[in-house]
C-alpha positions in Angstrom: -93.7 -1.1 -12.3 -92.2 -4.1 -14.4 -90.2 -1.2 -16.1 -89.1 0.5 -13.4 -87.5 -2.9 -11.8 -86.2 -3.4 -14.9 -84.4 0.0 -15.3 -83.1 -0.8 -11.7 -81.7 -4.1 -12.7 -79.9 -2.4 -16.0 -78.4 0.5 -13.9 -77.4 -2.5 -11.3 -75.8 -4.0 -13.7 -74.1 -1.6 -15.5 -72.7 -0.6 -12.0 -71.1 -3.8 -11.3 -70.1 -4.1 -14.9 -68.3 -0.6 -14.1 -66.8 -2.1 -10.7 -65.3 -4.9 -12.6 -63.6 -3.1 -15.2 -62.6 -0.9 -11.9 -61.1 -4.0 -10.5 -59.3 -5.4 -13.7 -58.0 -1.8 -14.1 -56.1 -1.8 -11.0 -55.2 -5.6 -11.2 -53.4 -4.8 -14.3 -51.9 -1.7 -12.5 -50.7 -3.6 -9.8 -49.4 -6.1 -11.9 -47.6 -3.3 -13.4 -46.8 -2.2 -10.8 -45.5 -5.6 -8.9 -43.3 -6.4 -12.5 -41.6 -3.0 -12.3 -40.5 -3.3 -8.7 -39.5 -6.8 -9.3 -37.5 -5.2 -12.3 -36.2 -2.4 -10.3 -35.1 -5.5 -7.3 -33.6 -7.3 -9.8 -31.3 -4.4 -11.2 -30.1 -3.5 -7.6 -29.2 -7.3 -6.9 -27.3 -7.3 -10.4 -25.7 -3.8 -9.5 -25.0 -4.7 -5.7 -23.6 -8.0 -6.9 -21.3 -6.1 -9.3 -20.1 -3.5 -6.5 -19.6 -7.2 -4.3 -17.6 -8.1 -7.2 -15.7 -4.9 -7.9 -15.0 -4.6 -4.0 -13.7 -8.2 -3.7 -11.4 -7.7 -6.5 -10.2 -4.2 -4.8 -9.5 -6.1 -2.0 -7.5 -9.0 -3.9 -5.6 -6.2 -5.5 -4.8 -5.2 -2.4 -4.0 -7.9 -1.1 -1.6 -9.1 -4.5 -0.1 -5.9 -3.8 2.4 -7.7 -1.5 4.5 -9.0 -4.5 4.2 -6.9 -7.4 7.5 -5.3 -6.7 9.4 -8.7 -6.0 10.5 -8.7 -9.6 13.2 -6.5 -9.5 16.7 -6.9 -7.7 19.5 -4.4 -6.4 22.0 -3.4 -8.7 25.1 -2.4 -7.1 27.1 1.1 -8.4 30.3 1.7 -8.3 29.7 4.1 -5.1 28.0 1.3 -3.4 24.7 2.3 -3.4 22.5 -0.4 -4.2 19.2 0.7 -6.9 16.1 -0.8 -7.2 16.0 -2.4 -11.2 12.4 -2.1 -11.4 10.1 0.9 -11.2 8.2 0.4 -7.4 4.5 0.7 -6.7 3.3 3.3 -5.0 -0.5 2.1 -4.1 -2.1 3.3 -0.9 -3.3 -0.2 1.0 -4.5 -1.0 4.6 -2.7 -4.5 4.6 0.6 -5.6 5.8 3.0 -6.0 2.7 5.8 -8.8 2.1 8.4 -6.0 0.6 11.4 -7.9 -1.1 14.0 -6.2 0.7 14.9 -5.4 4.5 14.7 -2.6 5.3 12.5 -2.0 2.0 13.2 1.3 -0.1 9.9 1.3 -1.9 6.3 -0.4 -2.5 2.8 -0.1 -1.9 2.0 1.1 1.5 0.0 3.0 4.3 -1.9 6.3 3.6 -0.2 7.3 6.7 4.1 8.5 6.9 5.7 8.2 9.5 6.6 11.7 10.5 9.9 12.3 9.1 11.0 16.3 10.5 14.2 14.8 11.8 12.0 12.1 13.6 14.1 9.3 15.9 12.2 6.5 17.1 13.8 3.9 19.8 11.5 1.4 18.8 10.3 -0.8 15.3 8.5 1.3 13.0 6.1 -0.2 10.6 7.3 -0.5 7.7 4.3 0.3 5.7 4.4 3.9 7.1 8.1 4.3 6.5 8.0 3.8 2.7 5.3 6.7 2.6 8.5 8.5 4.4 10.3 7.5 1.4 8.2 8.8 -1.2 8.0 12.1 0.0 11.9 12.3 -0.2 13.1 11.1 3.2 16.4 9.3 3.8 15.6 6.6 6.6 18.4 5.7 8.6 18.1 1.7 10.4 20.3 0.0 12.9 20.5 -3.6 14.5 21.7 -5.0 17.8 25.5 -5.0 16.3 25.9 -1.4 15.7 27.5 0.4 18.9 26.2 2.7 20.8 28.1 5.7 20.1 27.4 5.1 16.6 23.4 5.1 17.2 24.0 8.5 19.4 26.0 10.3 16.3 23.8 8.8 13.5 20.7 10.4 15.8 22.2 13.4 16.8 22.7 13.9 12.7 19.0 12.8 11.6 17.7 15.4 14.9 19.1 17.9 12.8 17.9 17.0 9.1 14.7 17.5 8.1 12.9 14.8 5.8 15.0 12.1 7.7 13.9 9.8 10.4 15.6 6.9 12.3 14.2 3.6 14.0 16.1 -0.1 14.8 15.6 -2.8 12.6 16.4 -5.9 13.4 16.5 -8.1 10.8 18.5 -6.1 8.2 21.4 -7.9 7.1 23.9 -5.0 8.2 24.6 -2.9 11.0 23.9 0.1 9.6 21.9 0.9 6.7 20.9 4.2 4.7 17.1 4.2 2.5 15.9 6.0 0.3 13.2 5.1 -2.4 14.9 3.2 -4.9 18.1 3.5 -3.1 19.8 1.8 -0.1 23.8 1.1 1.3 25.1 0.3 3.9 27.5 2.1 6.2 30.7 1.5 8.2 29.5 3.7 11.2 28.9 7.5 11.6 31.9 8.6 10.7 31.7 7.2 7.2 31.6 10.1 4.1 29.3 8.0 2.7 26.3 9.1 5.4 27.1 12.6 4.7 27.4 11.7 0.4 24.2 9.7 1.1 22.0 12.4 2.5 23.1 15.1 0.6 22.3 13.1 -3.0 18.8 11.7 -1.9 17.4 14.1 1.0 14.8 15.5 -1.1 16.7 14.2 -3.8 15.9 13.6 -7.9 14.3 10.1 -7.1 11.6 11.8 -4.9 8.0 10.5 -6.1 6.7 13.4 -4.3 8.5 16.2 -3.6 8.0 18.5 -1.1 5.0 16.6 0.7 4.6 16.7 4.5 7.0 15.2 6.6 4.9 16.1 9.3 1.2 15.5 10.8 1.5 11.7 10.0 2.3 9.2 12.4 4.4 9.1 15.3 5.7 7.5 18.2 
């Protein structure tokens, strides 16, 4: 009988004794288990705070885009077309950009041309979307409140007709009328002038084309 209780008590024993080391086991585990989650937390904070990081700095580039082509000037040939001295950025961004020149001929701008199949628009044109214009080899013709009508009505009736050319007012150019291309501007005594014709025939599609031959279509229009 005393044996008997006292095999019960062993076997009790040895059963709680098991339970404990059950117990510790999966402390241990969870402990485990808590560290590597913590670790696992940690890393994405560190890697989320890097993409934070990465982004804001995208986002200041962006941003400092505005300027980075501000260091060059116009340099006047002797046919009067004015050319950009510096080599112009050509980043894609979704903010407005301070371009150093009115109209500008070159830059950072919107993913998004204006379409530019001969395009007239009676109305301001972002800027932004007419540089894209430029890089695919457009000529962009710009007018202000001086330039006469029947001037406006022959440059139009000519851009109708050209392909990879568009035309929109401008109103705070410096001149009545002005030709762009990228890299490349002058301005222009009226329709008439040889130079329009010189002008579109050098830089429609011309050699200073970043892109050549992409769409002048499907983009934006007014």
């Amino acid at each position: 009988m005393g044996s008997a209780k006292k095999t019960e008590t062993t076997s009790r024993k040895a059963r709680i004794e098991e339970m404990r080391r059950a117990e510790q086991a999966r402390e241990r585990r969870n402990r485990f288990l808590t560290i590597t989650a913590s670790v696992i937390v940690v890393a994405g904070l560190v890697a989320g705070g890097a993409f934070l990081i990465k982004s804001q700095t995208d986002d200041k580039d962006s941003a400092s885009s505005d300027s980075k082509s501000a260091s060059g000037k116009f340099v006047t040939g002797k046919d009067g077309v004015k050319t950009w001295s510096t080599k112009l950025t050509q980043n894609h961004v979704t903010k407005n950009v301070t371009y150093p020149m009115e109209p500008p001929v070159g830059g950072d701008h919107n993913q998004v041309w204006m379409n530019c199949n001969g395009d007239v628009y009676d109305q301001a044109i972002k800027n932004e979307n007419a540089v894209h214009s430029l890089e695919h080899g457009a000529v962009w013709v710009t007018y202000n409140s001086k330039a006469s009508d029947a001037d406006v009505k022959a440059l139009a009736a000519k851009v109708k007709k050209t392909p990879y050319s568009l035309m929109s007012p401008v109103d705070d150019q410096k001149d009545p009328i002005m030709l762009s291309a990228w890299g490349h501007q002058r301005t222009v005594k009226g329709a008439s002038d040889p130079d329009v014709a010189k002008f579109f025939e050098t830089y429609v599609q011309g050699k200073q084309t970043p892109e050549p031959g992409a769409a002048c279509t499907n983009g934006l229009s007014k």
